[in-house]
N, C-alpha and C positions, 0 to 999 in steps of 0.2 A: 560555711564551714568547710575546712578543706577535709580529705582531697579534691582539687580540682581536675577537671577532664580538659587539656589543652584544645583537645579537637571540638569540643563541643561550646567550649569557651570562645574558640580565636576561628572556628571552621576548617575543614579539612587541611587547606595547603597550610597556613599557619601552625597547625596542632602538629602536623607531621614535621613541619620545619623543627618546631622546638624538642619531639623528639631525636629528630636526628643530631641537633646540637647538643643535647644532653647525651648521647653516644658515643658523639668526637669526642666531647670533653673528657669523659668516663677514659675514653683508649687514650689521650691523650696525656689524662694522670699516671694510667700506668705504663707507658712508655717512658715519661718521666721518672719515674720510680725507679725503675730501670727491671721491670715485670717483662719486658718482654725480653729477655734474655735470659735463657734454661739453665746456666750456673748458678744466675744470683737466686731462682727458684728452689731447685736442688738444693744447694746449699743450706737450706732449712732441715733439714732431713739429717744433714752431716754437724749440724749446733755451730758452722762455720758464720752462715748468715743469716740473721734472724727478722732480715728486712720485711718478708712477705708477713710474717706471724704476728709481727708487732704493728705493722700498715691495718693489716684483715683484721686481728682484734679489735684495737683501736677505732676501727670503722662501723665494727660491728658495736661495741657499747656506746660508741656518741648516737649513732641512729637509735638503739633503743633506749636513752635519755631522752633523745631529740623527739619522740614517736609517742612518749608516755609520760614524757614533761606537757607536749602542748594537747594531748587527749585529757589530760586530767584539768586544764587553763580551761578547755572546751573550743579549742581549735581546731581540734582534727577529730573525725569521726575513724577511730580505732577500727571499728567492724566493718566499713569499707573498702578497708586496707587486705588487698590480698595476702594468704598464709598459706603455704603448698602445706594440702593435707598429709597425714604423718602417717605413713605406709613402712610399719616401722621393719619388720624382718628385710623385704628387698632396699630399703632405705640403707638398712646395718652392711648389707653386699653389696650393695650401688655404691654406697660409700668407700668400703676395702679396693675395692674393684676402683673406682677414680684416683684412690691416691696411689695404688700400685701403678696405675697409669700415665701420672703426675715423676712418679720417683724414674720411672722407665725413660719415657717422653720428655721429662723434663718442663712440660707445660699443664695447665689445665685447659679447657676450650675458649673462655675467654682472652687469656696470657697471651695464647697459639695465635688468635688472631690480630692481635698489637703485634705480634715479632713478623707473622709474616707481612703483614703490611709496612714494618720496617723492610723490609726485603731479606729478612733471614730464610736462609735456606732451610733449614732444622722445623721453624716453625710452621712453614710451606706445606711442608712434609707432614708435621702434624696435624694441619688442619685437613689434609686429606685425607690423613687414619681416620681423624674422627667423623667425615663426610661414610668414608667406606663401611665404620662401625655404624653408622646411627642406621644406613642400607641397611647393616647384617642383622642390626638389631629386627629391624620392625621384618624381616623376611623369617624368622626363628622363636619371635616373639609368642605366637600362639601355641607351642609347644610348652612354655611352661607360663601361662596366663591365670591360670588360678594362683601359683606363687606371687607374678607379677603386681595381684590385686588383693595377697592376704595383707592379716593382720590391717586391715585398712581402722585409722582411728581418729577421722576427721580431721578439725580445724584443732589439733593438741599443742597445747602452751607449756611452762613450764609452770606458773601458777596451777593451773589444773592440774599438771603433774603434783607438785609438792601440796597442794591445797593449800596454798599461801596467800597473802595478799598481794595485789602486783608490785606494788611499790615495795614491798620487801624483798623480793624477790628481784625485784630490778636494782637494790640497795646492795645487795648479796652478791650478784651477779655481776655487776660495776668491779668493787671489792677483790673477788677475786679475779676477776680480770687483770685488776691492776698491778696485784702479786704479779700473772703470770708472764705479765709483759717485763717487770721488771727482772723478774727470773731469766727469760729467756734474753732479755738482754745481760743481763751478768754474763751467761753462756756465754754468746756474742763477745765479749771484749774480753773474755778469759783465752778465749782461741787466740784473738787479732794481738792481747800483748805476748801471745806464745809466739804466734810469727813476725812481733814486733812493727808491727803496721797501725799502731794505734798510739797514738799522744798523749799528754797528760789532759793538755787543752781540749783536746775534742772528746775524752769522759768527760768533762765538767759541761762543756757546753751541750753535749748528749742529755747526762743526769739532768740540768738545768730545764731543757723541756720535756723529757720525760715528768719532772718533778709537777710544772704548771698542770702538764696535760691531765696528770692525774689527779690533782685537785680540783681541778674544772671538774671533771668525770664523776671524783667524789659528791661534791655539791651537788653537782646536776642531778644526779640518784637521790640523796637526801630529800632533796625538795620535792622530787616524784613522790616519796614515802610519804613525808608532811600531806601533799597535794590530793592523794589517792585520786582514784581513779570515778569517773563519773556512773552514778547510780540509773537504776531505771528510767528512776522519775525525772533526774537531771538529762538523762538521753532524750525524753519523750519532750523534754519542757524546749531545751533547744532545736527540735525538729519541726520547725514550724512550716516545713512543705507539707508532712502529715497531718500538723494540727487542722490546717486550710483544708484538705480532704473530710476532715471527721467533721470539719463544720459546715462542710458546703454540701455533707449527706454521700459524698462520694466512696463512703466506704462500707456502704450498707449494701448486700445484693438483695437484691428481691428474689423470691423463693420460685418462682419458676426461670430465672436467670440461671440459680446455683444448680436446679435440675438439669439445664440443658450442658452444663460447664462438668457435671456427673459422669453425664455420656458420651463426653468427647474425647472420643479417639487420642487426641493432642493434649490433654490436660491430666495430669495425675492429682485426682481431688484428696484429699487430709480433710476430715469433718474432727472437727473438736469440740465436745458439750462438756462448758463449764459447771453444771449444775450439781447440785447434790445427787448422791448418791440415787435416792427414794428416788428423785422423779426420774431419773435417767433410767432408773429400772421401771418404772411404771410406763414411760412411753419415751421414744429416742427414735432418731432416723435410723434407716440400715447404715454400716457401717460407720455410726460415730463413734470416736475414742474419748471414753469420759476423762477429765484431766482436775484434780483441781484448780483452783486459781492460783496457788502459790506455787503450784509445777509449770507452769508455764516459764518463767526464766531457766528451770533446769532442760527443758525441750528446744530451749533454742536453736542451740548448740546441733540437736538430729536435723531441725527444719533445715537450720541453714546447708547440711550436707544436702539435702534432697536435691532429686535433677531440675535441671529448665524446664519449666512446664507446669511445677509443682503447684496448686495452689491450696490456700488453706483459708475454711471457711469455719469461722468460731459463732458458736451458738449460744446462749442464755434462754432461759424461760420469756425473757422480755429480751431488750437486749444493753443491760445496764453492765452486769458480768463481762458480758463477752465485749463489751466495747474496751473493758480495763485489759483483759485476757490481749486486745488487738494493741491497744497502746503500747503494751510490753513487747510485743512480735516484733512492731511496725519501727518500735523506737531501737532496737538490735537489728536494724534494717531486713525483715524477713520480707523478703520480694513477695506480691501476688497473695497477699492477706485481705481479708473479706469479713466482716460483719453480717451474718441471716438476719435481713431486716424483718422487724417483727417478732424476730426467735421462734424458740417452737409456741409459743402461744400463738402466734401467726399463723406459724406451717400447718397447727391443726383445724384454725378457724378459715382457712382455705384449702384445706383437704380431706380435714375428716371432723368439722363440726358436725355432721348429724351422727356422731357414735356417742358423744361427749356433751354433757349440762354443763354452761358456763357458769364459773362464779363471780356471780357482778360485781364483789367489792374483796378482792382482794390484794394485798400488799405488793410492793415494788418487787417487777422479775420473782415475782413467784407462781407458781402452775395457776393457770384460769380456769383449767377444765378440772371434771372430777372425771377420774381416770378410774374405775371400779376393781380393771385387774393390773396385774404388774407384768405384763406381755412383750416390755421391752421396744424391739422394732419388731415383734411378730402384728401388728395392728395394719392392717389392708393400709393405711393412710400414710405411716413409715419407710414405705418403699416408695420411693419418688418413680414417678411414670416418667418412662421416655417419650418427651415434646413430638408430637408430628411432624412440625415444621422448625427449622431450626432460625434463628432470628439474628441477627447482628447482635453482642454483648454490647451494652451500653455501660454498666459501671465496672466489668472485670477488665483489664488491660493488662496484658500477660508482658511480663518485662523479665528480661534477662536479666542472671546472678552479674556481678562484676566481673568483670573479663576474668580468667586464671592465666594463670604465667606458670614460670620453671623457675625453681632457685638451684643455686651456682654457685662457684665459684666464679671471681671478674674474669 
């Protein structure tokens, strides 16, 4: 299932190759365009040329047809796909601030670098503004760093915005898109017959593919809508890298593993106890977060914010809970997810069976011991001892989130 990793697929010199040809190509469309020259840019601004608006939208709804057509088919894993987290206040300024820069300059950073490598002087120049800014930036930065880092609001969509469903919202989204392009093209040829630089022939043959383009774009949304988007259970079913993990036991840690992974300097542990209420108050590790089980898709969403390092370790009384609790994590791709082999029925019959009478016959992932009071993690056996000796992990394998990137303008 895509995305695919070229370097990991084809090996270093290959993977690199193919990004650098998808580079050229990218400057090479917009120098064709004719993007790297600061009038036809500008010109947006002035409702003269509406080339860049109706290119950039345009671009922007076939990729999110293209992205939520083949996620919903179940060809592309959606949550692999990087989404620059939405840091909305300096977002709103960073914003004003690039297009005042854009109207000034004449260029954006990508644009600046197709003109200058045509050998435009202007854009030469620009790309040295913005070498000297990005300097002034990070030497001034820690001056106002807390702005820098408010209002942080994760991986935020617009479905989560509206509480929509995506295909609707991708239906919607299409839609008005298509108005906006044809508006702004009317703009466009309401100028050019003012200066008389525009034909009869070349609005038809304009309108003509504007007309296609936007029925493509309509359908392709429709069908997104009909198609929706793929469900937990559908996530989990076609992840069969993880299925092979849950079967082969590799996602079970054993309870003095998850101890030493507790202590480690390097690892930021999340303990999650799916159990009811009662037992969680009767006996729980120190710092587990009770959660129910049908919170766990709405927690995704913080997990997946969390830093490199993070890992999360889901517990049940057995471990029947927490294995569905881990299918949901694992199937929303939550990196460095773990299953307490055993559960807490385990953790106490290895660390504090002589407080507790086992009960020999009782029901699936439910408590084994009788627990007399409701102490919580106050019980000597709750508090995981730090390991003497620290061991190689044999089933945690600490992996890194998906690269992040910067979004842009080209």
């Amino acid at each position: 299932m895509a995305p695919f990793d070229p370097v990991e697929a084809l090996g270093k010199p290959l993977g690199y190759l193919v990004f650098v040809l998808f580079g050229m190509g990218f400057g090479a469309t917009l120098e064709i365009a004719g993007f790297g020259l600061a009038h036809k840019l500008v010109g947006q601004f002035y409702f003269k040329d509406q080339t860049v608006f109706k290119t950039m939208f345009t671009s922007v709804l076939v990729a999110m047809v293209l992205i939520f057509f083949t996620t919903g088919m179940g060809w592309l894993d959606y949550d692999r796909i990087f989404v620059p987290p939405t840091y909305f206040w300096p977002g709103v300024l960073g914003g004003l601030l690039l297009g005042f820069g854009i109207i000034i300059g004449g260029y954006c950073p990508g644009t600046s670098m197709v003109s200058s490598a045509s050998g435009h002087l202007d854009g030469i120049f620009f790309v040295a503004g913005v070498m000297a800014g990005g300097l002034l930036f990070g030497s001034v930065v820690d001056g106002f760093w807390e702005f820098y880092n408010s209002s942080f609001m994760g991986r935020f969509t617009l479905p989560e915005w509206l509480g929509l469903p995506t295909g609707v919202v991708v239906f919607g989204a299409v839609v008005m898109g298509v108005l906006l392009i044809w508006g702004s093209d009317a703009i466009e040829k309401a100028w050019k017959r003012r200066e008389g630089t525009l034909t009869q022939d070349e609005v038809k043959k304009d309108r003509k593919i504007l007309g296609v383009v936007s029925v493509v774009l309509i359908l392709g949304a429709f069908a997104v809508m009909v198609i929706g988007q793929p469900t937990l259970a559908d996530a989990w079913n076609q992840n069969a890298e993880k299925q092979a993990l849950l079967a082969e036991g590799k996602a079970f840690v054993p309870a003095e593993e998850m101890t030493q992974a507790i202590y480690d300097p390097l690892i930021n542990p999340i303990l999650l106890d799916v159990r009811s209420e009662r037992d969680y108050n009767l006996y729980h590790l120190e710092g587990a977060r009770r959660v129910d089980l049908e919170q766990i898709p709405g927690m995704i969403e913080e997990l997946l914010n969390e830093p490199d390092g993070t890992v999360v370790f889901v517990m049940s009384n057995d471990e029947t809970a927490a294995v569905e609790a881990w299918k949901m994590l694992v199937a929303k791709n939550t990196v460095n997810a773990y299953v307490l082999k055993g559960g807490v029925n385990g953790w106490i019959e290895e660390f504090g069976a002589d407080k507790f009478v086992p009960i020999e016959d009782h029901p699936d992932d439910a408590l084994a011991w009788i627990i007399p009071e409701a102490r919580g993690d106050k019980w000597s056996s709750a508090i995981p001892e730090q390991p003497h000796e620290k061991k190689p992990y044999e089933i945690i394998k600490l992996q890194k989130k998906a690269p992040t990137g910067a979004g842009g303008c080209g």
